[in-house]
C-alpha positions in Angstrom: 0.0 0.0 0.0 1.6 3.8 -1.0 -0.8 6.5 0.0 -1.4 9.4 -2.2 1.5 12.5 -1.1 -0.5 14.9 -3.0 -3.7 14.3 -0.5 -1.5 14.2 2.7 -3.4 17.0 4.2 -6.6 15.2 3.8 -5.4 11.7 4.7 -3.4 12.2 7.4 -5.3 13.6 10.2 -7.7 11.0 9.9 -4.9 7.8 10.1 -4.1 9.7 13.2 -6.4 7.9 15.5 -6.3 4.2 14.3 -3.2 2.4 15.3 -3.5 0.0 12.5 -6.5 -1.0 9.6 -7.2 -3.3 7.1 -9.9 -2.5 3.6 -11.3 -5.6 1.8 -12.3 -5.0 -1.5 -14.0 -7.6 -3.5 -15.9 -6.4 -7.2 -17.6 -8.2 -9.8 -20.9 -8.3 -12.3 -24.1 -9.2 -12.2 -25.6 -9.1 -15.3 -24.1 -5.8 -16.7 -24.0 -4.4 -13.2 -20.9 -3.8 -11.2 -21.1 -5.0 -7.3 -18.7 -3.6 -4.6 -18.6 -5.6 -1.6 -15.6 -3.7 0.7 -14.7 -4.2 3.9 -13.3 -1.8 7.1 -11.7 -3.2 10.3 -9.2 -1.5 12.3 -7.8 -0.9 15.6 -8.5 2.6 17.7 -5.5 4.3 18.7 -4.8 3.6 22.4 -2.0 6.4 23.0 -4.4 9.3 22.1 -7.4 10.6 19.9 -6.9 14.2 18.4 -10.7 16.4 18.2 -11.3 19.5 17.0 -9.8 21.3 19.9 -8.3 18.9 22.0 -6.4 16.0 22.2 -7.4 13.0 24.7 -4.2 11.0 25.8 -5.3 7.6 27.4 -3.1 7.3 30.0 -4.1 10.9 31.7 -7.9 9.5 31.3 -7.0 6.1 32.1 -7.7 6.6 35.8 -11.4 7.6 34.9 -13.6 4.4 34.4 -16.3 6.5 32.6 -14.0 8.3 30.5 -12.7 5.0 29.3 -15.4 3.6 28.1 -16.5 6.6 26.6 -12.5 6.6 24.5 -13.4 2.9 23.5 -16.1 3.6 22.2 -15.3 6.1 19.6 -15.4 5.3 15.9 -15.4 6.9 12.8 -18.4 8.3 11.2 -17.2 8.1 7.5 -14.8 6.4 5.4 -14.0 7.3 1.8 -11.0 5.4 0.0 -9.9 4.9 -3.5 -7.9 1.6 -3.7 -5.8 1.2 -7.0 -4.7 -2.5 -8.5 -3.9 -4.0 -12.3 -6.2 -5.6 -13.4 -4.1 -8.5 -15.6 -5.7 -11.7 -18.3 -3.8 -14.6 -18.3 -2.6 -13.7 -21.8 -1.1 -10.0 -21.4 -1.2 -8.9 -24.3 -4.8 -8.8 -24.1 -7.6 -6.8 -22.2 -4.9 -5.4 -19.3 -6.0 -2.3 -17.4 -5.0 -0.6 -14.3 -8.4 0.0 -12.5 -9.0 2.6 -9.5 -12.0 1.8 -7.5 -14.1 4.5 -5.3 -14.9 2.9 -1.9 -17.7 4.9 -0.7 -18.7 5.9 3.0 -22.4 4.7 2.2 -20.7 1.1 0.8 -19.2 0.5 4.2 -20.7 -0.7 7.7 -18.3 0.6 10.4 -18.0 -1.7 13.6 -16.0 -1.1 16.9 -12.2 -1.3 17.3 -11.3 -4.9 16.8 -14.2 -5.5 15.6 -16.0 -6.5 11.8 -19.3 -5.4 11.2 -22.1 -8.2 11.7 -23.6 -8.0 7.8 -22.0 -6.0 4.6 -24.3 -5.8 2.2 -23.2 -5.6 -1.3 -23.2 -2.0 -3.0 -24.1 -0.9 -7.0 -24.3 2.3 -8.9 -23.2 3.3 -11.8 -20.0 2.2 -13.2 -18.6 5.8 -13.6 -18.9 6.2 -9.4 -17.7 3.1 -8.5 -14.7 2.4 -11.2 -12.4 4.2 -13.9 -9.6 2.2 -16.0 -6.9 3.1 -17.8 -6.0 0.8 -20.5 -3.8 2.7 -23.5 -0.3 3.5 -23.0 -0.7 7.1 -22.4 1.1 7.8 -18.8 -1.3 10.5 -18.2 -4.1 8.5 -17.6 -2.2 6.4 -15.1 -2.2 9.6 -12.4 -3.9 9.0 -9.3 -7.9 8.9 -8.6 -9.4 11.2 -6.1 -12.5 10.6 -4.9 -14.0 13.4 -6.8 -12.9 12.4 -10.3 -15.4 10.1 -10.1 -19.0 10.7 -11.6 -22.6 9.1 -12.2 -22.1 7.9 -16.0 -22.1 4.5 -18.1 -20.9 6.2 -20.8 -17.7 3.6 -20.9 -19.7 0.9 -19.3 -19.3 -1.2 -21.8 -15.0 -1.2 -22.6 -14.8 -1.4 -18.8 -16.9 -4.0 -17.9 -15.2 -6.4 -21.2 -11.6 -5.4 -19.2 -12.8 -6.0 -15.8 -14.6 -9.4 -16.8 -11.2 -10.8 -18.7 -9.3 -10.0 -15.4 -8.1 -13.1 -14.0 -5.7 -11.7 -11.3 -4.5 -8.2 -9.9 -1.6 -6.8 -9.4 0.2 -3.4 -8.2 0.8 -3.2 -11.9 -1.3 -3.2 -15.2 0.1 -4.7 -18.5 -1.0 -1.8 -21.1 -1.2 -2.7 -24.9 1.2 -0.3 -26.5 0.5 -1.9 -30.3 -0.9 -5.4 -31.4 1.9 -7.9 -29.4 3.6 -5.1 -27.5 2.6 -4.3 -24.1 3.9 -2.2 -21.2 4.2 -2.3 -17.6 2.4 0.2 -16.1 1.5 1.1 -12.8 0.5 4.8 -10.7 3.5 6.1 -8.2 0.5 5.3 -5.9 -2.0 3.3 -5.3 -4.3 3.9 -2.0 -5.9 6.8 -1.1 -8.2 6.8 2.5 -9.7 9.5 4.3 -11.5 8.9 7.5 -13.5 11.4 10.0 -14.1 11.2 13.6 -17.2 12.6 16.1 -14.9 15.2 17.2 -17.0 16.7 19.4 -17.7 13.0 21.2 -13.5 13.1 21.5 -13.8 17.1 23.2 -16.1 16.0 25.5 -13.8 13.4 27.0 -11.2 16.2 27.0 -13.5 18.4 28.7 -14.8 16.0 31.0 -11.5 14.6 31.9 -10.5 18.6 32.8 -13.9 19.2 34.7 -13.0 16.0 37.3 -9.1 17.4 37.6 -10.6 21.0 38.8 -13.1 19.6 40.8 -15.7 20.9 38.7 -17.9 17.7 38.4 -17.3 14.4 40.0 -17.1 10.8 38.6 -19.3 8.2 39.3 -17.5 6.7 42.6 -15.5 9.9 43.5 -16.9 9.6 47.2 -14.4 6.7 47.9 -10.9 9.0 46.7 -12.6 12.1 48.7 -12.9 10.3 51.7 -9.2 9.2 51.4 -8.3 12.6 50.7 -9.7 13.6 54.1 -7.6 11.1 56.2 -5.3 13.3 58.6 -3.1 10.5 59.7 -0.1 11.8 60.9 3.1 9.8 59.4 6.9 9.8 59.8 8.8 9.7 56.4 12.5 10.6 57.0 15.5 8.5 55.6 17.1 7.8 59.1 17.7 5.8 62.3 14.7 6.7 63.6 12.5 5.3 60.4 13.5 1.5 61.6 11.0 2.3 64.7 8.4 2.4 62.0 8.9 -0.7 59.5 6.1 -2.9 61.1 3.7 -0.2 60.0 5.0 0.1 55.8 4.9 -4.1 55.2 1.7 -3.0 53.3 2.6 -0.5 51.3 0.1 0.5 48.5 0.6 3.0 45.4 -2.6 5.6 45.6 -3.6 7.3 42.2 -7.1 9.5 42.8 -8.2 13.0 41.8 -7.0 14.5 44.7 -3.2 13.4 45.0 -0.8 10.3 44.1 1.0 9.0 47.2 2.0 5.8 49.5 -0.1 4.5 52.1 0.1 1.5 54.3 -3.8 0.3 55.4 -5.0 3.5 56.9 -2.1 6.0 57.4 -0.5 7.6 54.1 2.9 7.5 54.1 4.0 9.8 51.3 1.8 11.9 48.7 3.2 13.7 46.0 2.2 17.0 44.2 -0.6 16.8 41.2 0.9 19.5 39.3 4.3 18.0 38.9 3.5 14.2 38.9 0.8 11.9 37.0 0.6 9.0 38.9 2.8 6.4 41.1 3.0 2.4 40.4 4.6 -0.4 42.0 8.2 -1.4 40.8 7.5 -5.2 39.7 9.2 -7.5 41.4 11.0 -5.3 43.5 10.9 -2.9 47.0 10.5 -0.1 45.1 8.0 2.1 43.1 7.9 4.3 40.2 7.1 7.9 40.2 6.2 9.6 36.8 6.2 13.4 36.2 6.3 15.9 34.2 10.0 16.2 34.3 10.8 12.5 34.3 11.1 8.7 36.5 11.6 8.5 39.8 12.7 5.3 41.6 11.3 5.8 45.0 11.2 3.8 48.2 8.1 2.8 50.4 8.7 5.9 52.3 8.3 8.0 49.3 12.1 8.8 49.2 13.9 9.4 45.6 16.8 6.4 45.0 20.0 7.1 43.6 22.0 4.9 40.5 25.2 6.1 39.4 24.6 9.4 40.4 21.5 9.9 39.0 17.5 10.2 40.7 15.3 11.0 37.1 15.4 8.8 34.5 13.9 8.5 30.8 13.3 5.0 31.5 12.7 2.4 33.6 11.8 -1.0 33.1 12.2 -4.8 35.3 12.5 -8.3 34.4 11.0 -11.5 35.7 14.3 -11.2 38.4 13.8 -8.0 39.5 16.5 -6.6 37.6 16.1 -2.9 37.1 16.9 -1.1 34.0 17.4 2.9 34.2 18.1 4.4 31.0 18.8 8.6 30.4 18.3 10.3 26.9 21.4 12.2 26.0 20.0 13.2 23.1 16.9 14.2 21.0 15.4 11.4 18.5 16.9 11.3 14.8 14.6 10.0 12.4 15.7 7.0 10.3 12.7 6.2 8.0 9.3 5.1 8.2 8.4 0.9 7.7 6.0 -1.3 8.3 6.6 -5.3 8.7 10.4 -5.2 9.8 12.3 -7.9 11.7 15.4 -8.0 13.3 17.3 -10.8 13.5 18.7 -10.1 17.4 16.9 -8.0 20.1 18.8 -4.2 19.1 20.9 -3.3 21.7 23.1 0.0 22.6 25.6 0.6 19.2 28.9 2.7 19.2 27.9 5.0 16.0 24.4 5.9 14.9 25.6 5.0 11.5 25.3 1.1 13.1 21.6 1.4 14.0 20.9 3.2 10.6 22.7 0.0 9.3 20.7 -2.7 11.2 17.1 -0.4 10.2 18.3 -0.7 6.7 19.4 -4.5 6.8 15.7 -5.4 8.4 14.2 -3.7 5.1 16.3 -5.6 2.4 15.3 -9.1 4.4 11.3 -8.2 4.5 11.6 -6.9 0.9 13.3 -10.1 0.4 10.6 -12.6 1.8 7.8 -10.3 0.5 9.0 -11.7 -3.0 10.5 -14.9 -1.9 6.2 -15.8 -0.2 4.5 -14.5 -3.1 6.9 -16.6 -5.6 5.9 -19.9 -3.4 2.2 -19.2 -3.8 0.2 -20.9 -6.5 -1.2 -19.3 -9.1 -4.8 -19.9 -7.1 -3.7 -18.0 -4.4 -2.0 -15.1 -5.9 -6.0 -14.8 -7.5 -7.4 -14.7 -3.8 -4.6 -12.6 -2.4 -5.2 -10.0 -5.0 -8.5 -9.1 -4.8 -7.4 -8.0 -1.0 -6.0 -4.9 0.0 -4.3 -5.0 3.5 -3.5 -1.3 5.0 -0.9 -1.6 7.7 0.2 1.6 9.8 4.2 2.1 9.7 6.3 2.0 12.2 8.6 5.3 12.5 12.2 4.3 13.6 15.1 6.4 14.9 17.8 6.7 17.0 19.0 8.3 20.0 22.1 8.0 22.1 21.5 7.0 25.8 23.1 6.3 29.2 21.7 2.3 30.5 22.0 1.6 34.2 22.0 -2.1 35.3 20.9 -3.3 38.8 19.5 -5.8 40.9 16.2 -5.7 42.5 17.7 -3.6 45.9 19.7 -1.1 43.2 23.1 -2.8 43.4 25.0 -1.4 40.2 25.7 -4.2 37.4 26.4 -2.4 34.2 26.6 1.2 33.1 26.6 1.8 29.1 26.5 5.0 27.0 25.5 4.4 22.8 23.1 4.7 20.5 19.7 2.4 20.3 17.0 2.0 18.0 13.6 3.8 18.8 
């Protein structure tokens, strides 16, 4: 799948809030009719959803119930796509077109994320709204579709349905007849062009809701249960010294505490440690470890279950910070901004990418991963019979790329009570 450049503006903001999607198209003829049967599945974005006005990041709502179901249920109201393919006989130098076919919002039943919609029922009009070929050798007529260039007609009805009914199999590419036994490969620098729209307003109101609860403004269904916490005036003791041991019977229960009115520690009914909303989101428990993890708005905190900040190499904030099965921290700091390396979908590496000397190495490892997946792309599709590369065609898969770059970073190595292993500074993949 290549998207249409020249429509960036109107396909991008759309693709914005689907993490990945997939169009089925399947056409034929009845009688002298042609049929559209497509199909839309796709997965919502879980990191954010963009509105009109705002933009609703999951994990800030996340802590909402209501405001989470409401961001699961969001889904587009319209989809409009033009999906491009060759349209090849068995004998090439016959009857091969390139064919651009105009998926219509009205065509399409749209279900939830992760979902398919129960029935699709198939869709007909007239051939000039549903389906223009190009079939001589003249490049021109090879430029993209938009949805617009199509119109009501069956002027050409009949040259397009003889083309479309000789098809055996697509491809990216059409075989155009230059002269009688000459033909030409031919094929658009593009072939997929998708615009989707959102309920924007639905995706505000989260926004606004979500900003309501913080300022207290309106409160959630359950909100009695975190104000009543709020309220607790247990008195607590929370310094790093000798006199803390006096207190370690009372902190073997030690609970992280994420509600509208602060993030802190508490053990059964005293609170231990709260930390400021405005500079920290929430607090969570370390796995497999003493500790816990504070995020802000500055960066990661390892804390203890006193609330107090822990120290690696130096160093109290952190980029990132992650644990293994073992309890075996890792720490890492960003020593530099992101550098963009390209823009894939469908790559494999052949080892887990670990921390390089030269950026020039992880640029290398991005582009190796490329030549092997363009490699088995053509490798499967040679291996397929005939049969199959029928079926396969008359499907077009849409599949959101992955952005890659690289950064240089400092990775801290510990065990589960902060013991220093290893200490690295390179470049990684991100």
């Amino acid at each position: 799948m290549t998207m249409d450049p020249q429509q960036d503006r109107e396909i991008n903001p759309g693709l914005m809030n689907v993490s990945s999607m997939a169009l089925r198209v399947r056409i034929w003829t009845v009688l002298d009719d042609i049929v559209t049967n497509p199909v839309f599945a796709y997965k919502l974005n879980m990191e954010y959803l963009r509105g009109k006005k705002h933009t609703v990041w999951f994990q800030q709502i996340s802590k909402y119930p209501d405001l989470v179901v409401r961001y699961k249920a969001i889904r587009p109201t319209s989809v409009n796509a033009v999906v491009g393919m060759g349209l090849n006989p068995d004998n090439e130098y016959e009857f091969g077109a390139y064919a651009f076919f105009n998926i219509r919002n009205n065509d399409l039943l749209i279900a939830a994320s992760e979902k398919l919609p129960y029935a699709a029922a198939p869709a007909s009009g007239s051939w000039g709204s549903i389906v223009q070929m190009a079939y001589s050798d003249e490049g021109h007529h090879y430029h993209f579709r938009h949805p617009s260039d199509f119109q009501s007609s069956n002027a050409n009805k009949e040259t397009m349905y003889k083309f479309l009914t000789k098809a055996t199999h697509a491809a990216p590419y059409a075989w155009a007849k230059v002269q009688s036994g000459t033909v030409r490969k031919r094929n658009p620098p593009c072939n997929t062009y998708i615009r989707i729209t959102w309920p924007e307003a639905a995706i505000d109101a989260i926004q606004e809701l979500y900003l309501k609860y913080e300022r207290g403004e309106e409160k959630p269904p359950g909100e009695e249960v975190a104000e009543a916490l709020a309220k607790k005036n247990a008195e607590r003791y929370n310094r790093d010294d000798e006199w803390a041991a006096a207190y370690e019977d009372d902190l073997k229960d030690v609970e992280a505490v994420n509600d509208r009115n602060f993030i802190g520690l508490k053990s059964k009914s005293r609170v231990i440690a709260t930390f400021e909303k405005e500079k920290y989101y929430n607090i969570s428990p370390l796995r497999n470890t003493p500790f816990f993890e504070l995020n802000g708005k500055e960066g990661k905190y390892i804390v203890d279950k006193r609330g107090n900040r822990q120290t690696i190499d130096g160093a109290t904030r952190f980029d990132y910070i992650t644990t293994d099965d073992k309890g075996q921290i890792t720490a890492e700091i960003y020593l530099s901004d992101k550098t963009f390396i390209a823009r894939e979908s469908g790559l494999r590496f052949n080892e887990s990418p670990g921390i390089y000397n030269a950026p020039q190495e992880v640029v290398k490892l991005v582009e190796d991963a490329i030549a092997r997946r363009n490699r088995a792309r053509e490798e499967e599709w040679n291996r397929l019979s005939e049969d199959e590369k029928k079926r396969r065609s008359g499907t077009v898969s849409i599949v959101m790329a992955t952005s890659y770059h690289f950064r240089k970073i400092k990775r801290l190595v510990t065990t589960s009570h902060l013991q220093l292993l290893s200490k690295k500074e390179g470049y990684v993949l991100h």
